[in-house]
BARO-250197 format. One line per field, with one value per atom (N, C-alpha, C): residue number from 1; residue in three letters; x, y, z; atom name. Coordinates in Angstrom, 3 decimals, padded with zeros to 6 digits. Example, Ala and Ser with C-alpha at 12.3 -4.5 7.8 and 13.67 -1.06 7.14 Angstrom:
2
i 1 1 1 2 2 2 .
aa Ala Ala Ala Ser Ser Ser .
east 013.190 012.300 013.200 012.850 013.670 012.900 .
north -005.690 -004.500 -003.300 -002.250 -001.060 000.030 .
up 007.800 007.800 007.800 007.080 007.140 007.870 .
at N CA C N CA C .
! end
This chain:
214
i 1 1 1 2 2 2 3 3 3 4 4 4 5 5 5 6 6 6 7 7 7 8 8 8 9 9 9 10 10 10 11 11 11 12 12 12 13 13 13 14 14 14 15 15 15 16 16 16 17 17 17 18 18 18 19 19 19 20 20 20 21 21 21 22 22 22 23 23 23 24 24 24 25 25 25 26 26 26 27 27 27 28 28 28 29 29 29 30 30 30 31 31 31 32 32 32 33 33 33 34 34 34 35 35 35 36 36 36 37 37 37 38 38 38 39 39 39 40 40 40 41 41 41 42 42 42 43 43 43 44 44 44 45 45 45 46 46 46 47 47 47 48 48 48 49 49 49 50 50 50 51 51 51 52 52 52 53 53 53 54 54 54 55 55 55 56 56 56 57 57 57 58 58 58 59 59 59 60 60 60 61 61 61 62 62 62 63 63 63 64 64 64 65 65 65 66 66 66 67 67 67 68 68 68 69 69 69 70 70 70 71 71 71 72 72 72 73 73 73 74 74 74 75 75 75 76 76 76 77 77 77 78 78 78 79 79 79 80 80 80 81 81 81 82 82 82 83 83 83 84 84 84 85 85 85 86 86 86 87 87 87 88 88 88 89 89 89 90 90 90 91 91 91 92 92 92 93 93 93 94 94 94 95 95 95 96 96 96 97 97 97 98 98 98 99 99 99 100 100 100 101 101 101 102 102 102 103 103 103 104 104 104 105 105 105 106 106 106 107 107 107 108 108 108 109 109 109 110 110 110 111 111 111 112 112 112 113 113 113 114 114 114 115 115 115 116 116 116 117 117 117 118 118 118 119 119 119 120 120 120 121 121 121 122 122 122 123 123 123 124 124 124 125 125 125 126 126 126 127 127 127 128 128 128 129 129 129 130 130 130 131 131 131 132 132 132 133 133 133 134 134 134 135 135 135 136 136 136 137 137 137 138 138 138 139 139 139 140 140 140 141 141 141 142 142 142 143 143 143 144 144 144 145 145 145 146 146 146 147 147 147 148 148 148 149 149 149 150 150 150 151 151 151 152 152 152 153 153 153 154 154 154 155 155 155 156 156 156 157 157 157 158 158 158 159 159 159 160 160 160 161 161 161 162 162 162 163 163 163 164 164 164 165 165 165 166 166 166 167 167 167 168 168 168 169 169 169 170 170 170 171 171 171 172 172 172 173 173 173 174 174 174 175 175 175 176 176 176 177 177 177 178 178 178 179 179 179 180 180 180 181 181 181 182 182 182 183 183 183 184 184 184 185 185 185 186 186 186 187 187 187 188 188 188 189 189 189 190 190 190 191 191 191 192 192 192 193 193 193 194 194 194 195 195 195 196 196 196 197 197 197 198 198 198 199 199 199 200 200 200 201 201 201 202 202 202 203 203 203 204 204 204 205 205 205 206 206 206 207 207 207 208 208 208 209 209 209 210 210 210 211 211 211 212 212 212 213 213 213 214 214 214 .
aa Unk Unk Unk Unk Unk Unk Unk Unk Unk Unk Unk Unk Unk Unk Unk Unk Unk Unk Unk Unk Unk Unk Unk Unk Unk Unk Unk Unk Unk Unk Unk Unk Unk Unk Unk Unk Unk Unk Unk Unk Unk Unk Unk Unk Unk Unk Unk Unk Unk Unk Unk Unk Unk Unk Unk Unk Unk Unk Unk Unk Unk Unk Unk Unk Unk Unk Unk Unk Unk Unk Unk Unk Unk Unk Unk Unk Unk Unk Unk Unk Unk Unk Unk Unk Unk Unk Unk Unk Unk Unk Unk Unk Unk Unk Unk Unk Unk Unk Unk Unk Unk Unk Unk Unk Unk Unk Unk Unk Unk Unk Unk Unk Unk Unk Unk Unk Unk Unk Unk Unk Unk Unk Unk Unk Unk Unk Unk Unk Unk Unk Unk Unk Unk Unk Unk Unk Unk Unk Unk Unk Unk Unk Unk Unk Unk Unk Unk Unk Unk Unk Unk Unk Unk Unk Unk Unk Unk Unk Unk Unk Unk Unk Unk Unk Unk Unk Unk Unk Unk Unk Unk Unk Unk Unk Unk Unk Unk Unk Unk Unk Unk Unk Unk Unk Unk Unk Unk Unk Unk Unk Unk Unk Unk Unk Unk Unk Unk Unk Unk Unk Unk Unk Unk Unk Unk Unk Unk Unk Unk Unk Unk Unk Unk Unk Unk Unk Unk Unk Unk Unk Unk Unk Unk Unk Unk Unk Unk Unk Unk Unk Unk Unk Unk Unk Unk Unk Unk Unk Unk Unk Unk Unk Unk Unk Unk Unk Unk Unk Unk Unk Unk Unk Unk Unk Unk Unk Unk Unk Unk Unk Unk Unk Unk Unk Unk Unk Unk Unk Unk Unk Unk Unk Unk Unk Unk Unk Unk Unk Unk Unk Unk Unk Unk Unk Unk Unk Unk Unk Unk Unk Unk Unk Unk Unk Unk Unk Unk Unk Unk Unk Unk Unk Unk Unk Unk Unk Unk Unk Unk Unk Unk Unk Unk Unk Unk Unk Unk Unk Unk Unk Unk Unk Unk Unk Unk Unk Unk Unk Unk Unk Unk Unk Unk Unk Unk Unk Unk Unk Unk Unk Unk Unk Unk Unk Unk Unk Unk Unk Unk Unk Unk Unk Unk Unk Unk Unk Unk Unk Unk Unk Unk Unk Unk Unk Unk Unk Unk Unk Unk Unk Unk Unk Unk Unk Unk Unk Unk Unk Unk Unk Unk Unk Unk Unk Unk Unk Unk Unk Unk Unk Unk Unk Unk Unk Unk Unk Unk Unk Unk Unk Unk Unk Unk Unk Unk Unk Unk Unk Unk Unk Unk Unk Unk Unk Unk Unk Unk Unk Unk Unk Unk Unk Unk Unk Unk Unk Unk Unk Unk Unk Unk Unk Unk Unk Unk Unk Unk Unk Unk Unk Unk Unk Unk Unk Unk Unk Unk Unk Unk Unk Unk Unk Unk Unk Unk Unk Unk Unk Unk Unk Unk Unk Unk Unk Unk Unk Unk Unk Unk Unk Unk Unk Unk Unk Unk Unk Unk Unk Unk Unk Unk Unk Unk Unk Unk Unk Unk Unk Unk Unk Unk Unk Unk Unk Unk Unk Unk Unk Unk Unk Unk Unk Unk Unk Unk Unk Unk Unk Unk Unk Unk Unk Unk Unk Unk Unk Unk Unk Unk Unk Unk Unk Unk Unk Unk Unk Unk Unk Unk Unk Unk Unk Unk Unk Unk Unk Unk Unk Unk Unk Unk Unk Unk Unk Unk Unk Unk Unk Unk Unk Unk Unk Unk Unk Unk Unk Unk Unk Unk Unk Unk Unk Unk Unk Unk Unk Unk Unk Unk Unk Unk Unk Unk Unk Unk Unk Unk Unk Unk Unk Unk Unk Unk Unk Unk Unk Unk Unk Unk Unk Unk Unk Unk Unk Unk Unk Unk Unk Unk Unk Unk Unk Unk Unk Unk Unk Unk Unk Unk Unk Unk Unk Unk Unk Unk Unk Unk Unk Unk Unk Unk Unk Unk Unk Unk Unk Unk Unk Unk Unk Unk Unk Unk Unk Unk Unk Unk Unk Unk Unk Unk Unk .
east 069.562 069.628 070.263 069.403 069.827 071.545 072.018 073.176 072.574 073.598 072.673 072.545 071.268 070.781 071.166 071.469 071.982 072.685 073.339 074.827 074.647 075.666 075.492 076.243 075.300 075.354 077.078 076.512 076.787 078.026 079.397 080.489 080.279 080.296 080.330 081.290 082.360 083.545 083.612 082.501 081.866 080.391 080.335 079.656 080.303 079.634 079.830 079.091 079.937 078.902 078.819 080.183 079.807 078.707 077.970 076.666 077.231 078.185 078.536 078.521 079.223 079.106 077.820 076.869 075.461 074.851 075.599 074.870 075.249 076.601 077.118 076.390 076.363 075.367 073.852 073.248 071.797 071.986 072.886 073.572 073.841 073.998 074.518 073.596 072.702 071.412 070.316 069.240 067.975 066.677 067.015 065.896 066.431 064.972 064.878 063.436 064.002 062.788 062.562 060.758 059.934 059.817 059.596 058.741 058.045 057.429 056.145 055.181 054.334 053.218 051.875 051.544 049.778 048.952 048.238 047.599 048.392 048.399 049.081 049.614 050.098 051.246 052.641 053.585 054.434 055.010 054.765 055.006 056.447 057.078 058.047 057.626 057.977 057.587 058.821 059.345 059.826 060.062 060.941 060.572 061.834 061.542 062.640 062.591 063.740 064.425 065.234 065.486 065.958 066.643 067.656 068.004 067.677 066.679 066.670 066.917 067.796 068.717 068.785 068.340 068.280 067.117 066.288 065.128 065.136 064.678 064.958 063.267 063.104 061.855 061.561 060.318 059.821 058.272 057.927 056.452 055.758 054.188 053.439 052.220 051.186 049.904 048.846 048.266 047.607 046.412 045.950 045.326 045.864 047.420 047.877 047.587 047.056 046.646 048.359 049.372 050.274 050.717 050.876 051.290 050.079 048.889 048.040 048.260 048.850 048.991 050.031 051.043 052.133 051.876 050.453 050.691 049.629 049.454 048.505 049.298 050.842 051.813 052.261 052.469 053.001 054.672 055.118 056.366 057.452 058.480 058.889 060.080 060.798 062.363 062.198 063.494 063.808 064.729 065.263 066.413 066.825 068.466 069.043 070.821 071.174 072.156 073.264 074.110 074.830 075.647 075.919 076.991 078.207 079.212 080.336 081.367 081.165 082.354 081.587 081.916 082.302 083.569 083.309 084.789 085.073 085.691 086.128 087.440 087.022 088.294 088.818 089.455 089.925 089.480 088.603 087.042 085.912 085.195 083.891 083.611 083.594 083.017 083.647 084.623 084.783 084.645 083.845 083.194 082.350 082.417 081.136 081.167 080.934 080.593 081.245 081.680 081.847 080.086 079.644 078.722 078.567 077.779 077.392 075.979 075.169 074.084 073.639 072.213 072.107 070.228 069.835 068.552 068.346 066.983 066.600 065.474 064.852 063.933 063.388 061.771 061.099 059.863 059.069 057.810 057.591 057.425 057.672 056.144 056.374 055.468 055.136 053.991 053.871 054.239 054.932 055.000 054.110 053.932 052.790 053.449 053.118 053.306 055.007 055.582 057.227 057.566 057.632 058.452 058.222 056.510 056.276 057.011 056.842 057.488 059.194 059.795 061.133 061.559 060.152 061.213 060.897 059.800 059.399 060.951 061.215 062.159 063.227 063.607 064.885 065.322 063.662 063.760 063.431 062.980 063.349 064.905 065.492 067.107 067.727 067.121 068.298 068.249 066.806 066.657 067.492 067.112 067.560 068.079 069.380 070.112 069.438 069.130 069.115 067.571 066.661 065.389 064.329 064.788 063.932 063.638 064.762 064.687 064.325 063.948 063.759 062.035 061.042 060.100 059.084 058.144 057.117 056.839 056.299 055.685 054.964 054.507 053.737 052.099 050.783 050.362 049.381 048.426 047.321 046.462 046.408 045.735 046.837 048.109 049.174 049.368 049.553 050.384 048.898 048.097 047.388 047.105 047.412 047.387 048.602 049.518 050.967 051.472 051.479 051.636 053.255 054.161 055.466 055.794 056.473 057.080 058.102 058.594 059.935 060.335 061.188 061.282 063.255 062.915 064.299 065.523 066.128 067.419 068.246 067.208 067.388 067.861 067.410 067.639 068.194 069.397 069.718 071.565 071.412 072.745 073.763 074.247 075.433 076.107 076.083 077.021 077.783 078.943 080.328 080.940 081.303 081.973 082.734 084.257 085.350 086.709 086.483 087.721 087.822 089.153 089.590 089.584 089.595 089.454 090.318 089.374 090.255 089.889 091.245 091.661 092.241 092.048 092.835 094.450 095.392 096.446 096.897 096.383 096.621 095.814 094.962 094.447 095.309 095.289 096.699 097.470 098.438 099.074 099.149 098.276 097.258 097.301 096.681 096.952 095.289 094.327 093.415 093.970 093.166 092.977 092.087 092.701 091.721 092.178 090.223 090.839 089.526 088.862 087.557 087.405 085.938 085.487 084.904 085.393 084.240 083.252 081.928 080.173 080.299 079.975 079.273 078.053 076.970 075.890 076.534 076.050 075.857 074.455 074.589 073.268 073.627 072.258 072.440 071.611 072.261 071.636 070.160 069.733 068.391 067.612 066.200 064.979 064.194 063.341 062.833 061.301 060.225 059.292 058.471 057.251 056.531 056.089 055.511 054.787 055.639 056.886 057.949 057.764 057.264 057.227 058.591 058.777 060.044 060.376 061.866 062.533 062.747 062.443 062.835 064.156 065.075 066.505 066.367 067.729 067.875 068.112 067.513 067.710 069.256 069.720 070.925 071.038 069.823 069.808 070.015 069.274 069.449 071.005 071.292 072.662 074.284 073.366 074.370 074.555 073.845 074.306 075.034 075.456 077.312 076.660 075.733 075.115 074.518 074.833 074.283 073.198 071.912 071.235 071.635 071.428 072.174 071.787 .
north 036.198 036.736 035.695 035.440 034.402 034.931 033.951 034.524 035.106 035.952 036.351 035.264 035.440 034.333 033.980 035.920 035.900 036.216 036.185 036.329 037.248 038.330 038.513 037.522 037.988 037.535 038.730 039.350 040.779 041.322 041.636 042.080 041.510 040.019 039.928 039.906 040.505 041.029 042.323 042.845 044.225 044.153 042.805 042.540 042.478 042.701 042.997 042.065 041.120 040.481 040.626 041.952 042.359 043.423 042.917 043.392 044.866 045.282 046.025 047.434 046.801 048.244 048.614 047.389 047.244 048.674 048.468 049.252 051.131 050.707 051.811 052.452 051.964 052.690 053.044 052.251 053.080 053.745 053.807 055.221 056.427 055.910 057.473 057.927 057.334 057.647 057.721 059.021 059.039 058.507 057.945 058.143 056.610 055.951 054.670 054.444 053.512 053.869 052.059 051.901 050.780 050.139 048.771 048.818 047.838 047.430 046.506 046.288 045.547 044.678 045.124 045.925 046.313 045.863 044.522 044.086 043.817 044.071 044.028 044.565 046.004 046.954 046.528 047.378 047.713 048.563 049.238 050.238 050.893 051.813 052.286 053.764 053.638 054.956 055.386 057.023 057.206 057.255 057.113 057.454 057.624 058.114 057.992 056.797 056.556 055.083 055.540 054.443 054.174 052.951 052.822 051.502 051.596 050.505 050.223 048.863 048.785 047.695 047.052 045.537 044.821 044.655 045.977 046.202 047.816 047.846 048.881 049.499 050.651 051.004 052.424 052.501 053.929 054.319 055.250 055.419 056.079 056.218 056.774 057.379 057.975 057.735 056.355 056.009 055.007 055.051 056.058 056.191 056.473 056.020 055.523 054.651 054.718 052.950 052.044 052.575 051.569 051.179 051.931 051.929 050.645 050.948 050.051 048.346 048.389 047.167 046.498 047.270 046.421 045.780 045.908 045.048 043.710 043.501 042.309 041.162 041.184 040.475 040.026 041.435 041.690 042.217 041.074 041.523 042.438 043.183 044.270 044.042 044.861 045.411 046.641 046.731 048.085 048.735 049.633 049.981 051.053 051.031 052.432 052.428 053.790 054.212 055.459 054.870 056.707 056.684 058.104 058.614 059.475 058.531 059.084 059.436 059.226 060.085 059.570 060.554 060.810 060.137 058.527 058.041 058.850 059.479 059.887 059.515 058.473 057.854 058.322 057.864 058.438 058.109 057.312 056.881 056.763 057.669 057.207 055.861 055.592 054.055 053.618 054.157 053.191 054.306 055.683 056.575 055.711 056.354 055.481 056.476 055.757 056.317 055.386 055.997 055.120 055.702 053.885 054.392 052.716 052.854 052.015 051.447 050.614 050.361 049.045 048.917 047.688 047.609 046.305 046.101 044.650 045.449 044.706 044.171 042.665 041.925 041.573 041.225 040.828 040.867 040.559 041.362 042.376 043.517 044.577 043.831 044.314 044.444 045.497 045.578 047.282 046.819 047.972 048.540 049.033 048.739 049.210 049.767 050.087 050.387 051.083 050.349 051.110 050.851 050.109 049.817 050.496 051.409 052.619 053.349 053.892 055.005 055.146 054.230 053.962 054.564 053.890 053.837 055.214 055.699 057.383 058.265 058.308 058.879 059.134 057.663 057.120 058.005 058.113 058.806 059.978 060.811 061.997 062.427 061.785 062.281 061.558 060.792 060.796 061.516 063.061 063.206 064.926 064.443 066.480 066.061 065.366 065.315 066.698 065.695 066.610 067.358 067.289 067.781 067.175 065.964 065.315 066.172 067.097 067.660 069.310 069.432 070.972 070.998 069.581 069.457 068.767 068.915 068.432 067.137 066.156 064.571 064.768 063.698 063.626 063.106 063.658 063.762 062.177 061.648 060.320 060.514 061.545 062.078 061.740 062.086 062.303 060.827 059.756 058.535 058.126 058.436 056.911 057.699 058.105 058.682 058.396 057.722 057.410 056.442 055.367 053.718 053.485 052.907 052.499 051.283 050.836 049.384 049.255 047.900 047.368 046.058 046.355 045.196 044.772 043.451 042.764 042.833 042.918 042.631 041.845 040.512 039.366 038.574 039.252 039.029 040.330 040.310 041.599 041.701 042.531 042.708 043.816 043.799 045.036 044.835 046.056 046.466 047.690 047.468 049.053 049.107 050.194 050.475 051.409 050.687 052.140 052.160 051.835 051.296 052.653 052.960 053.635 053.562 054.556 054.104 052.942 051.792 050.773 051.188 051.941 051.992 051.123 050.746 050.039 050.795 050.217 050.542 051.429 051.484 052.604 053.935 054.043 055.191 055.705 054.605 055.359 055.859 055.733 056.128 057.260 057.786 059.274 060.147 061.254 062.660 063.104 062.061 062.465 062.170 062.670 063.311 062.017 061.413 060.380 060.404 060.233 060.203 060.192 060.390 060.472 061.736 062.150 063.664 063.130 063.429 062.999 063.935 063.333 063.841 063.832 065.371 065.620 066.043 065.943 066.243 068.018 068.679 070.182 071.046 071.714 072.249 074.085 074.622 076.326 076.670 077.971 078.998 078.638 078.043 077.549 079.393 078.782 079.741 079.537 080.659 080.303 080.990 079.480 079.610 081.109 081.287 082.737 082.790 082.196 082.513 082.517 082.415 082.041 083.809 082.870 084.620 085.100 086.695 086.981 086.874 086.717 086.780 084.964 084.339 082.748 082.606 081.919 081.915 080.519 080.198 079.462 078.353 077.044 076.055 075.424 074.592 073.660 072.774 072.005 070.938 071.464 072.369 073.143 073.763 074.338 074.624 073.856 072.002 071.581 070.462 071.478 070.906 071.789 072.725 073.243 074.526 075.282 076.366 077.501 078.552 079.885 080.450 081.332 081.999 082.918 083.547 084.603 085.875 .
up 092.768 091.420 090.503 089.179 088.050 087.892 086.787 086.067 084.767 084.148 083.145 081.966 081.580 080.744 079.064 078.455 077.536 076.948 075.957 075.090 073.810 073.688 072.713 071.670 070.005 068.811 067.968 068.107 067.130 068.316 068.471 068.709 070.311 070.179 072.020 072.451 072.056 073.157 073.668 073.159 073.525 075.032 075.293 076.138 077.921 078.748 080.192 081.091 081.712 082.748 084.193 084.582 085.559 086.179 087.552 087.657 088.767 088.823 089.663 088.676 086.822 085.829 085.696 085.169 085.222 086.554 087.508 088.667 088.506 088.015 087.771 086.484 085.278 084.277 085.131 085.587 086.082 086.998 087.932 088.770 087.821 086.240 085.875 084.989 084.392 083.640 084.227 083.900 084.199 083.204 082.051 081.072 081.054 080.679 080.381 079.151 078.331 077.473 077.276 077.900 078.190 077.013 076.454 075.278 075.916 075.377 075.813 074.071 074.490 073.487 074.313 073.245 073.303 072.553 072.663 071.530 070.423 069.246 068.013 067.799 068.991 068.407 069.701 069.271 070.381 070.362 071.666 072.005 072.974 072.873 073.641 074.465 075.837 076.731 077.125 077.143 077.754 079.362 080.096 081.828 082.392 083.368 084.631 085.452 085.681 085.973 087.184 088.146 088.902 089.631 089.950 090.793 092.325 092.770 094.291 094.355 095.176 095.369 094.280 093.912 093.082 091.913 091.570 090.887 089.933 088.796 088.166 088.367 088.778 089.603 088.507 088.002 087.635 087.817 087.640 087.999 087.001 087.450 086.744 086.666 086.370 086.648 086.817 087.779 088.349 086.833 086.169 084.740 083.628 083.769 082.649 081.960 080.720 079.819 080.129 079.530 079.658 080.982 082.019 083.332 084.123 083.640 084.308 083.375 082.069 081.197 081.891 082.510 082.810 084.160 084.610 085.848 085.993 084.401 084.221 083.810 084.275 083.892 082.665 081.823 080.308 080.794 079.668 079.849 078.504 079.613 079.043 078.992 078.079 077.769 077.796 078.920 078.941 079.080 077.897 077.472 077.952 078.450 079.352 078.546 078.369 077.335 077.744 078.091 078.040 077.129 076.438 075.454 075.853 076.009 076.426 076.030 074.106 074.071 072.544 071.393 070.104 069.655 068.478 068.104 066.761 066.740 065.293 064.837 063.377 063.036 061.745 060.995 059.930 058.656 058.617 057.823 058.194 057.797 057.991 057.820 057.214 058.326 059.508 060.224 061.253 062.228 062.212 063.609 063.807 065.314 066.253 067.160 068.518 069.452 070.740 072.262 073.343 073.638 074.744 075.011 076.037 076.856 077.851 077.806 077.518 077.036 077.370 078.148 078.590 078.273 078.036 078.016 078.774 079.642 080.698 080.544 081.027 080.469 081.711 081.700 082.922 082.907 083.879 084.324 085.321 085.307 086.591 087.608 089.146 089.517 090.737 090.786 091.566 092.507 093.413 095.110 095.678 096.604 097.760 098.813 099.767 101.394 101.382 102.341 102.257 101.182 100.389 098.906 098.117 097.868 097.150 097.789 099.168 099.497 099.333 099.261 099.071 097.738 096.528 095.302 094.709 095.585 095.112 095.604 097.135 097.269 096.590 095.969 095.506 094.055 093.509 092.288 092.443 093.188 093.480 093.617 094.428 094.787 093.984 092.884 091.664 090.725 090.542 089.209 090.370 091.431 091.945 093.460 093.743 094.850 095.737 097.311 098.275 098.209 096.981 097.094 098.599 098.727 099.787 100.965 101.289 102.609 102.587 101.057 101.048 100.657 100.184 100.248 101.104 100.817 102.035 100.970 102.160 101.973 100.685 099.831 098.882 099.803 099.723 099.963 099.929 100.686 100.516 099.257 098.544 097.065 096.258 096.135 095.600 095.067 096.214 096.400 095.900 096.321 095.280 093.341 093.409 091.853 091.172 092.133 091.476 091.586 090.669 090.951 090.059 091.059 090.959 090.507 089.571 088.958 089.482 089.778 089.805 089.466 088.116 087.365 087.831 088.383 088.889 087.998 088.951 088.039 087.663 086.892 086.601 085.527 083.857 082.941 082.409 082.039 081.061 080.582 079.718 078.852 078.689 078.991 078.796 078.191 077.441 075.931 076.451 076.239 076.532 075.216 074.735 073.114 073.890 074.011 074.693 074.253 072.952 072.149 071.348 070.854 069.873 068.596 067.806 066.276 065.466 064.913 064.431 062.525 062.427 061.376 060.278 058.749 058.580 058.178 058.182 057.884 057.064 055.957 054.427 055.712 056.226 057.080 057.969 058.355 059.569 059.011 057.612 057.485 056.871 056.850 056.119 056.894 056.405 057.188 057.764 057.861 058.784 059.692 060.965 062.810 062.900 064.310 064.694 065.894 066.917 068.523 069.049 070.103 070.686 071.395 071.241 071.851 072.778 073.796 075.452 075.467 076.107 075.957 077.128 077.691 078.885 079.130 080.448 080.414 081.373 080.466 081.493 081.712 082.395 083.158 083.313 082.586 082.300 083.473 083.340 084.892 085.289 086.043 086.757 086.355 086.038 085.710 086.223 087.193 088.414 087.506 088.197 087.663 087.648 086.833 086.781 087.985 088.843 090.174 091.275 090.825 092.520 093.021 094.033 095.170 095.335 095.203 095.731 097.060 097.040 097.885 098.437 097.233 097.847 096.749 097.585 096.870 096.201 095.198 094.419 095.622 096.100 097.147 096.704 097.556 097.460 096.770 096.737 095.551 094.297 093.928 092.303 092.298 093.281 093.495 093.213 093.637 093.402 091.656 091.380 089.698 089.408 090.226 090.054 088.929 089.493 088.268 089.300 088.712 089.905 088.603 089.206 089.199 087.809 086.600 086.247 086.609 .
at N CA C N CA C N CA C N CA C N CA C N CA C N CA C N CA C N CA C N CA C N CA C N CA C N CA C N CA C N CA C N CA C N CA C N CA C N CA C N CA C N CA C N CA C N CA C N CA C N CA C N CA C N CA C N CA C N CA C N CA C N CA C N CA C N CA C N CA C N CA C N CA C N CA C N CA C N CA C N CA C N CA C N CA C N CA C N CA C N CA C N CA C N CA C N CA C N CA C N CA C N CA C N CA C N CA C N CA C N CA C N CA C N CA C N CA C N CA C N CA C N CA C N CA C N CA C N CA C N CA C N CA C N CA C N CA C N CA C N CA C N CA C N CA C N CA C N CA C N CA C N CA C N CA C N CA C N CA C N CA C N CA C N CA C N CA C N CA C N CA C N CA C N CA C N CA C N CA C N CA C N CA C N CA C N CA C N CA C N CA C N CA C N CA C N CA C N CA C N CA C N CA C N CA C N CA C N CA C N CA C N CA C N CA C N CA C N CA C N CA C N CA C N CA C N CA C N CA C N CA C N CA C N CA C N CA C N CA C N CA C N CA C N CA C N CA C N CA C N CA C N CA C N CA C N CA C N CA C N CA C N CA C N CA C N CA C N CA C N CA C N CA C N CA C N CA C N CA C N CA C N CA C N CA C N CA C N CA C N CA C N CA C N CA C N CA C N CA C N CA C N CA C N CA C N CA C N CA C N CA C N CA C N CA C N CA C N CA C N CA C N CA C N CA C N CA C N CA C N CA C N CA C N CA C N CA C N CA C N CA C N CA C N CA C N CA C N CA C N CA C N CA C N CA C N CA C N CA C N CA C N CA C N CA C N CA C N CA C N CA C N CA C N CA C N CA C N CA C N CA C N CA C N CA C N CA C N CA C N CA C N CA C N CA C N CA C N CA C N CA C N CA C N CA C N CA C N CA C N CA C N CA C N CA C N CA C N CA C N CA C N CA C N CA C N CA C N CA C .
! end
């Protein structure tokens, strides 16, 4: 694996060059949003993202227009973000936000054989821990209708904002409230689809996003 190649311009003491936080942000986010160059436009996709080992891996339909563009060796950025806390300072202008944010640069290229089957799993039990063992195999219809990227983890940038409100002085000494609201992701009582036959219970995996049935 390169070193990373580039620097920020714009608050680079707000920049990260360890690849271990890097691992830790795509451990804690599911949504990654692609952009790419289509002809004369460019375009951004949403997706689910994943880390396998040293490659950021997502999938798609095999008759996807963009999914099939990215493997004629067009290259992409692709941006991943969490929001972790609300800065509220004692001027508007100086709220923000903490937040963890990195964009990744490359050419993806497809998986085949175990390396599909790997990076399918991988993103299954990151979007629903523990589903692997409560479903059956994806089927030889299934897997070829579903073609997987994995773009290295070679070129890219991390941005962290986890600083407190920088007030100027006449503020501070004022009678606004200044401090940060921490952002959590939470999860409401699971809704069990129209056709679920009775008498099948809420499984463990759904269980363990820490949410019962109402």
């Amino acid at each position: 694996m390169s070193e990373v190649p580039r620097r920020l311009t714009r608050l680079p003491e707000k920049q990260r060059h360890d690849l271990a936080e890097l691992h830790r942000l795509l451990e804690d986010t599911y949504l990654g949003h692609v952009a790419h160059r289509d002809g004369d436009e460019v375009s951004v996709t949403p997706t689910a993202v994943a880390r396998v080992d040293d490659s950021l891996v997502w999938h798609g339909s095999t008759g996807s227009r963009w999914m099939r563009l990215l493997t004629t060796g067009t290259p992409v950025a692709v941006s991943v973000t969490s929001l972790d806390a609300v800065v509220v300072a004692r001027s508007r202008f100086e709220s923000s936000f903490w937040y963890r944010s990195a964009v990744l640069r490359g050419v993806p290229a497809v998986l085949d054989g175990d390396a599909k089957l790997k990076a399918l799993d991988v993103l299954v039990e990151r979007i629903v821990p523990g589903r692997l063992a409560e479903t059956r195999d994806s089927d030889t219809k299934e897997l070829a209708a579903t073609m997987v990227l994995a773009l290295p983890l070679d070129d890219w940038v991390l941005k962290v904002s986890d600083g407190w409100p920088e007030d100027i002085e006449a503020d501070v000494a004022g009678n606004a409230w200044a401090g940060v609201v921490p952002v959590r992701t939470a999860h409401d009582a699971p809704r069990p689809a129209p056709d679920l036959r009775p008498g099948i219970d809420v499984p463990a995996s759904v269980r363990s996003f820490g949410v019962s049935p109402p």
